[in-house]
C-alpha positions in Angstrom: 1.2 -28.9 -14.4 2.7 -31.8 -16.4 6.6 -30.7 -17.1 7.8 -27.9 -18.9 9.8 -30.5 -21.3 6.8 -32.1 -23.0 5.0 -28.4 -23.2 8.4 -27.9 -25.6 8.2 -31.1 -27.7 7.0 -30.6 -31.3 6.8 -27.0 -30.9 6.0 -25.4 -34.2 6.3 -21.9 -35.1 3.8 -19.0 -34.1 3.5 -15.4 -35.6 1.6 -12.3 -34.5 1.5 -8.4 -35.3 2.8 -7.2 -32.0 1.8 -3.7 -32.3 -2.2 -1.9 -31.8 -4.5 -2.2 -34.7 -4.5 1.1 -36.6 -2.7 3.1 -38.8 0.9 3.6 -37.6 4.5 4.7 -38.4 6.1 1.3 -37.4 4.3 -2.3 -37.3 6.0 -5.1 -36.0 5.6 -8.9 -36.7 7.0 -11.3 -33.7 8.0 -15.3 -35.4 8.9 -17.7 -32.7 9.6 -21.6 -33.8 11.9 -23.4 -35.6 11.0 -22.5 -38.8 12.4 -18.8 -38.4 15.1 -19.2 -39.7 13.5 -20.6 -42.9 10.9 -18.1 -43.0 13.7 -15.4 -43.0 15.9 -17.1 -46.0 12.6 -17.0 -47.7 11.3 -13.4 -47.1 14.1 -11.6 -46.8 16.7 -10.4 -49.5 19.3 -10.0 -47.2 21.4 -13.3 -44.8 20.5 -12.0 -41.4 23.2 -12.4 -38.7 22.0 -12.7 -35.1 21.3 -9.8 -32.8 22.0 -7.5 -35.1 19.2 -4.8 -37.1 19.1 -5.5 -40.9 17.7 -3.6 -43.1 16.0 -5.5 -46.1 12.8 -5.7 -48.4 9.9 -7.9 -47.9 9.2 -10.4 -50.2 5.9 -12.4 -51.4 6.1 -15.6 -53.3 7.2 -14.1 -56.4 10.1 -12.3 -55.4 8.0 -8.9 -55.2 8.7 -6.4 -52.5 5.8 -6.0 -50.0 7.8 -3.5 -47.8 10.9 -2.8 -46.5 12.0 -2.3 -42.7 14.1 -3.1 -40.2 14.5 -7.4 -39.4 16.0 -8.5 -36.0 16.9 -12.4 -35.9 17.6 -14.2 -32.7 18.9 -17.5 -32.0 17.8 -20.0 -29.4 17.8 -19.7 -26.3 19.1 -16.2 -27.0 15.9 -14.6 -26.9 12.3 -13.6 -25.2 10.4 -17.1 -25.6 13.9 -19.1 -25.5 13.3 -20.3 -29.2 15.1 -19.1 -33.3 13.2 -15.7 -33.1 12.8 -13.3 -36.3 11.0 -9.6 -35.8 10.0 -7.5 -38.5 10.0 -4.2 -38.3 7.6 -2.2 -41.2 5.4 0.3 -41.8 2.1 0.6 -39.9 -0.4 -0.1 -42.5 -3.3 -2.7 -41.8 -3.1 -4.1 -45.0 1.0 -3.9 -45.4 0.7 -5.9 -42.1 -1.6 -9.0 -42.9 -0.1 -9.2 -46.4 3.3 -9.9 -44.6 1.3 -12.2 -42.4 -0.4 -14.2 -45.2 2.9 -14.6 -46.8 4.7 -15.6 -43.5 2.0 -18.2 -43.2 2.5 -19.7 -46.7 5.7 -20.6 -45.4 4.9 -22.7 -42.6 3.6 -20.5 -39.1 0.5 -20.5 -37.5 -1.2 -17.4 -35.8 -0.2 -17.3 -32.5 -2.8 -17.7 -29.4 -3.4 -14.8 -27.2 -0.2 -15.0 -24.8 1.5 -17.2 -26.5 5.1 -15.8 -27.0 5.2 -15.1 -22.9 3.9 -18.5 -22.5 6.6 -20.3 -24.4 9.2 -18.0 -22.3 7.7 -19.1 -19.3 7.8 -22.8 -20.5 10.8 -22.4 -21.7 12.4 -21.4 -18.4 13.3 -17.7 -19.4 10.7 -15.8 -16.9 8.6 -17.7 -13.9 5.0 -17.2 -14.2 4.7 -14.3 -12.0 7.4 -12.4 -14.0 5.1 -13.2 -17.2 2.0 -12.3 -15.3 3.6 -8.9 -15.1 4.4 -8.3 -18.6 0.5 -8.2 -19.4 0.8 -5.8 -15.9 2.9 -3.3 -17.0 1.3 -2.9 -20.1 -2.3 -2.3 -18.9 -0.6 -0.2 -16.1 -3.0 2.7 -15.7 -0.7 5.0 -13.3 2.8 5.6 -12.8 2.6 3.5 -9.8 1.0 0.3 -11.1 3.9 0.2 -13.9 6.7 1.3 -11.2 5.3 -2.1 -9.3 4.6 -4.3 -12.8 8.3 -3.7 -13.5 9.4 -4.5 -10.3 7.8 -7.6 -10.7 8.9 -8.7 -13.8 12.5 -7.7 -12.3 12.0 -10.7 -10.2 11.2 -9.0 -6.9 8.0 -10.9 -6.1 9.3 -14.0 -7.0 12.7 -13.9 -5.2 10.2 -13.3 -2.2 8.5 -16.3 -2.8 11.7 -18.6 -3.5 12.7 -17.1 -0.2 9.5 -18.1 1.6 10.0 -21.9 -0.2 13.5 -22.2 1.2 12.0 -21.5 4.5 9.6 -24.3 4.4 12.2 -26.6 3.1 14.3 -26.1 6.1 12.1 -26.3 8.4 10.6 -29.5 7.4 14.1 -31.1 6.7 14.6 -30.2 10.5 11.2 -31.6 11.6 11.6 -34.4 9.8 15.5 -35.2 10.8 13.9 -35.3 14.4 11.6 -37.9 13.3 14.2 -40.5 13.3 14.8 -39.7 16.5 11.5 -41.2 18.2 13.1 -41.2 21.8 13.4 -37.5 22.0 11.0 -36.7 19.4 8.9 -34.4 20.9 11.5 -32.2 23.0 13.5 -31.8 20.1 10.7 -31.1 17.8 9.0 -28.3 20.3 12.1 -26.5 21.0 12.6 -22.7 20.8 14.6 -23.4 17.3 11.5 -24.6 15.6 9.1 -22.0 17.2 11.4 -19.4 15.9 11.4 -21.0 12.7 7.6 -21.2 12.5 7.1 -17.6 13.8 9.6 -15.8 10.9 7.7 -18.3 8.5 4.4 -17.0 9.5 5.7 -13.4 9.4 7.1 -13.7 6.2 3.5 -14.9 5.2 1.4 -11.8 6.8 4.1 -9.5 4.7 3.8 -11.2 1.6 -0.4 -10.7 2.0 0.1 -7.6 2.9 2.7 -6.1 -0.2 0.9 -8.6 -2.5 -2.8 -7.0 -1.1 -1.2 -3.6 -1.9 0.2 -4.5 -5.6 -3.6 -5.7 -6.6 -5.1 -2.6 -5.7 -2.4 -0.5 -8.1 -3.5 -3.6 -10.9 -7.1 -3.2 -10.3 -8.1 -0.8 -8.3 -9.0 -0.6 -4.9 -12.5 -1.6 -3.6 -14.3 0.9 -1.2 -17.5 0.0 0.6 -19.2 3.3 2.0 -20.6 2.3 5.6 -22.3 4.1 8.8 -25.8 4.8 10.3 -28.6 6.2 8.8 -28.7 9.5 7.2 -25.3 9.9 7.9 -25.1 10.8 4.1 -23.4 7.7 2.5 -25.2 8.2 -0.4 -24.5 11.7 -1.0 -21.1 10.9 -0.8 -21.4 8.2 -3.3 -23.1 10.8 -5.6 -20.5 13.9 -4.5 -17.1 11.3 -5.8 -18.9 10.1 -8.4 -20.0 14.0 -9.9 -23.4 12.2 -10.2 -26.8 11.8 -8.6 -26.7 7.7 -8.6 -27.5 7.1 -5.4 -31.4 8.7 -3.8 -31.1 11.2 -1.0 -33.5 11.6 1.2 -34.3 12.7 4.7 -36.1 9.4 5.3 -33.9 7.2 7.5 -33.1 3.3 5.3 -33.5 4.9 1.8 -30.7 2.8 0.9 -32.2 -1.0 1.3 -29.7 -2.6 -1.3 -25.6 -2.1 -2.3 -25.1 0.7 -4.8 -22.1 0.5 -6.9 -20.3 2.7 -9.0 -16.7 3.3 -10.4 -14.8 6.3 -10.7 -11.0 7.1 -11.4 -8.7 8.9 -9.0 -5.5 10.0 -11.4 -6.1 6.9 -13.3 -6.9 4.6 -10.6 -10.2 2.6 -10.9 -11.8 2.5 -7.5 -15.3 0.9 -7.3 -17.3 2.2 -5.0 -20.4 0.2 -2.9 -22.8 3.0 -0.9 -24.6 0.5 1.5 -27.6 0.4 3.7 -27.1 2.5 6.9 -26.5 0.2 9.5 -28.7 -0.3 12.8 -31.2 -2.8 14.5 -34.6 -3.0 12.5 -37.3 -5.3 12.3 -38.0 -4.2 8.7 -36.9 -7.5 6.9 -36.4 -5.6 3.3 -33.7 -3.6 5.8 -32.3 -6.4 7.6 -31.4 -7.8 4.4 -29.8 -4.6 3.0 -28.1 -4.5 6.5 -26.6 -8.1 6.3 -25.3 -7.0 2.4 -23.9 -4.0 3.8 -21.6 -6.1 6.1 -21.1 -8.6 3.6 -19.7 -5.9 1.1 -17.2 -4.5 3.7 -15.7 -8.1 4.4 -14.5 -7.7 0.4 -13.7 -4.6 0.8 -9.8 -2.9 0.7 -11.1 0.7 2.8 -13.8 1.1 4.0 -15.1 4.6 4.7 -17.1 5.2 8.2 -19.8 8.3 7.5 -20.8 10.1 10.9 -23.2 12.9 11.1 -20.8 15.6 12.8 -24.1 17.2 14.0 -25.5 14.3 15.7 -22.6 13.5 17.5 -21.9 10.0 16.8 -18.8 9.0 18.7 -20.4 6.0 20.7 -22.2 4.9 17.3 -18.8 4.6 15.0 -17.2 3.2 18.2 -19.6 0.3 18.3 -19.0 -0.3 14.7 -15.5 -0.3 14.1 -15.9 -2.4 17.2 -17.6 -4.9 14.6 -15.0 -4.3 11.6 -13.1 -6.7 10.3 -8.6 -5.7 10.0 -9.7 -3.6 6.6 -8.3 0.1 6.9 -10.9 2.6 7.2 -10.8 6.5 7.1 -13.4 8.2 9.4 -15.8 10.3 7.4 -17.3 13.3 9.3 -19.8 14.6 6.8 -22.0 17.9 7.1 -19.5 20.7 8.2 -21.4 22.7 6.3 -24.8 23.4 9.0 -22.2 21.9 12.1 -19.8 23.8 14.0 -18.1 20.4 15.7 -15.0 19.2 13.2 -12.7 16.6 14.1 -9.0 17.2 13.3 -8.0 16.2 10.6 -5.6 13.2 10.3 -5.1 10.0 8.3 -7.9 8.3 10.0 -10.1 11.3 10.4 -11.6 13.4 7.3 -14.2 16.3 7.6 -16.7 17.0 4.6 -19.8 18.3 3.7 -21.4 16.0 0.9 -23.6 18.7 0.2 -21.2 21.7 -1.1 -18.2 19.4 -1.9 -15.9 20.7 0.6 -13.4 18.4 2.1 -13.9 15.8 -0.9 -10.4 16.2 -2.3 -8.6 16.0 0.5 -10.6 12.5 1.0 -10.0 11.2 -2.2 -5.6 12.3 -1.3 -6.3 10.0 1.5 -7.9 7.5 -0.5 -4.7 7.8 -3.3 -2.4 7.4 -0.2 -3.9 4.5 0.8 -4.0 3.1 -2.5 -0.1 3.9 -3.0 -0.3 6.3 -5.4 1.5 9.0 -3.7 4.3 6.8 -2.0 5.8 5.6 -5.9 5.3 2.1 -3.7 9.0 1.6 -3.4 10.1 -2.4 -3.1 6.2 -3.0 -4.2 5.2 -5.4 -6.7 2.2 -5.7 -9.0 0.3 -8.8 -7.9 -3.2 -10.1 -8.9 -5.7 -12.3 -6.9 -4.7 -15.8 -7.4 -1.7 -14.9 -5.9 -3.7 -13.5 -2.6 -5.3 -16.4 -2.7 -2.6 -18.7 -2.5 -0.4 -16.4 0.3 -3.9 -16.9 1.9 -4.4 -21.0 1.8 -0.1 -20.7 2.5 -0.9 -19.3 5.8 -3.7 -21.2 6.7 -1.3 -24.6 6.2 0.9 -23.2 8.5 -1.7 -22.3 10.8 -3.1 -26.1 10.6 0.3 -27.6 11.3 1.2 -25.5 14.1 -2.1 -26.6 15.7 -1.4 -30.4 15.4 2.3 -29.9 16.3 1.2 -28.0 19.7 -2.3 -29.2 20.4 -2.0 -32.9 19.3 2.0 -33.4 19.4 2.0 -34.8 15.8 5.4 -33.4 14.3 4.6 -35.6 11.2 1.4 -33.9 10.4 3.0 -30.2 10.7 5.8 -31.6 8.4 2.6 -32.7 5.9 1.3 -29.2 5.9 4.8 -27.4 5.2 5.2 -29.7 1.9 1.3 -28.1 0.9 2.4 -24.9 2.2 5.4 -25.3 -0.4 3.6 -26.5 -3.3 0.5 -23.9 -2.8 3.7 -21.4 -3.3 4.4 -23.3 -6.1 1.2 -22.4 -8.0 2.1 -18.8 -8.1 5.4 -19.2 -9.5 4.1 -21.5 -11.8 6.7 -24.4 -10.3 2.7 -26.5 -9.9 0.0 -25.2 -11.7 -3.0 -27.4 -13.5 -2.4 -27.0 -17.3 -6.6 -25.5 -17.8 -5.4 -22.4 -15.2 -2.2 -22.0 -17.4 -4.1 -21.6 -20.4 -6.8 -19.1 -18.6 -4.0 -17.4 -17.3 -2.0 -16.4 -21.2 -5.3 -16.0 -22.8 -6.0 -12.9 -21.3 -2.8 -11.6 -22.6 -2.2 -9.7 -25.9 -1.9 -11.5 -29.1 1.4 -10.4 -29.7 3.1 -11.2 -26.5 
């Protein structure tokens, strides 16, 4: 991303109704730009001082009043996007509204861009990317827990990790590179128990980071679930029994399921999308094979997976040998058809007995499912997070990984020193420190108008 100061340059001023289309009781205008202060000499009949609530009328080009409310003027950098900042505050009518917006035009604004107030805050320096990231968070929050997390992030809690994890790097690359000059006892000094340590706390800092950040996506977006196990285990009657509908076929005839069926339901407001897949088991059938190889390929993207065994059948050695062939996903043990079986397993976090059939046990599973997703926790020190940042914790970790292996395997101090500055930098895209100005954009477009 080219610097923040030439972002600034020029700037002219923005407006936008900040409030939901509608009828409403209270509408409010946001201005941002240098041309505030002019816009407010010219529509209001009151001087506004700043940061403090005035109450005036509105006023077209003759002198008329449009409204009257409540107007809130805000001097740079004293306020959200860092630049002369006027709000007006009226009454909720559609028409009211773009009136005051055709007039505030006239005098010199433009319509703001989706995101654009938050962006000018961010390139402004009042709020790092992730912290703006989680003002469009905490207002699509759908559960307590996903705003609880939003507004930890925008607190700063996520990024102070990240500046944390930065200052790591920094150090240990100074260090590393320090030794460098030392070409004698290079080596010896470079492979000492000082820099393993420092390499281990940086790759543990890494693993936690994936893991809180994996944990704040799921409360933003849901959490993914891919239903797995062998043959007329009933994964699909469980698809249909959480989803209250008959999507999925059921019949006694082993590989019904030969593609992925997906559907999404809400758990207290949580979205969770659900994948029934084909049972899984050797078959020559190639139409099965292939739903077989998308069944597998759908738990990899999974966050839970959920393992259905026939309690009848007795299929301990069958779910051994597939969670044998699981990937680190967390999965909850699904013993379906206590209904015509007198075995049950106890029930614990990683087992749950139901009958798909008469519904029993299916609340308990989906309290399992919440407490996985960290509904029921409040997610205490959590943070919202989305799935560019994953992805960058995840390339973070694999430069580490890469420099570790050429410091210990090929004894080239200079090349782990190479992959610490990437390892930084990929850190930087999160916070927004170095990110390409076409993700920038994406990123504020999907914001609201207004902010």
């Amino acid at each position: 991303m080219e610097g923040r100061e030439e972002h600034i340059r020029n700037r002219d001023t923005i407006c936008a109704i900040a409030t939901p289309p509608g009828v409403g009781g209270v509408g409010i205008i946001r201005i941002s730009g240098p041309l505030s202060s002019t816009i407010a000499g010219q529509i209001l009949d009151v001087r506004v001082t700043a940061r403090k609530a005035h109450f005036s009328r509105f006023l077209d080009q003759h002198g008329r009043t449009i409204d009257s409310g409540i107007a809130l003027y805000f001097v740079a950098p004293e306020s959200f996007t860092g630049e002369d900042t006027l709000e007006l505050q009226a009454h909720g009518g559609p028409q009211i509204l773009q009136m005051l917006i055709s007039r505030i035009l006239d005098l010199g604004a433009r319509s703001a861009r989706p995101g654009e107030f938050s962006e000018r805050a961010f390139l402004n320096n009042k709020l790092d990317l992730i912290q703006a990231e989680a003002i469009a968070d905490l207002i699509g929050s759908a559960t307590g827990a996903a705003a609880r997390a939003a507004q930890r992030s925008l607190e700063g809690v996520f990024s102070e990790r990240i500046i944390e994890l930065q200052k790591q790097l920094i150090s240990t690359r100074v260090f590393i590179e320090a030794a460098l000059d030392f070409s004698e006892e290079e080596i010896d000094f470079i492979t000492d128990s000082d820099t393993s340590k420092r390499l281990d706390q940086a790759q543990h800092c890494v693993r936690q980071l994936i893991k809180d950040a994996r944990q704040g996506r799921i409360l933003r977006d849901g959490i993914t679930i891919a239903i797995i196990g062998p043959p007329n285990a009933g994964k699909s009657s469980l698809l249909n029994a959480l989803a209250g509908v008959d999507t999925a076929i059921v019949t006694d005839i082993p590989g019904t399921t030969r593609d992925v069926l997906r559907e999404t339901i809400s758990i207290d407001g949580l979205p969770v999308h659900i994948a029934d897949t084909a049972g899984i088991r050797e078959s020559r059938d190639v139409i099965e094979a292939e739903g077989i190889r998308r069944a597998r390929a759908t738990m990899l993207k999974s966050d839970l997976v959920l393992l259905v065994l026939d309690l009848q059948a007795g299929q301990e050695k069958t779910c051994k040998q597939i969670e044998e062939s699981m990937p680190e996903i967390p999965f909850i043990r699904v013993w379906n058809k206590v209904d015509i079986s007198q075995r049950r397993r106890q029930d614990d976090s990683g087992n749950v007995n139901i009958s798909a059939k008469t519904g029993e046990g299916i609340d308990p599973l989906k309290c399992a499912i919440r407490d996985i997703a960290g509904l029921d926790s409040g997610y205490d020190g959590g943070f919202s997070a989305r799935t560019r940042h994953l992805d960058a914790l995840r390339r973070t970790g694999k430069h580490l990984e890469t420099g570790i292996h050429q410091l210990v395997d090929n004894n080239a101090p200079e090349l782990l020193a190479e992959e610490l500055r990437l390892a930084h930098k990929v850190l930087g895209e999160i916070t927004g420190e170095f990110l390409p100005d076409d993700l920038l954009a994406a990123i504020f477009s999907s914001f609201c108008i207004g902010k």
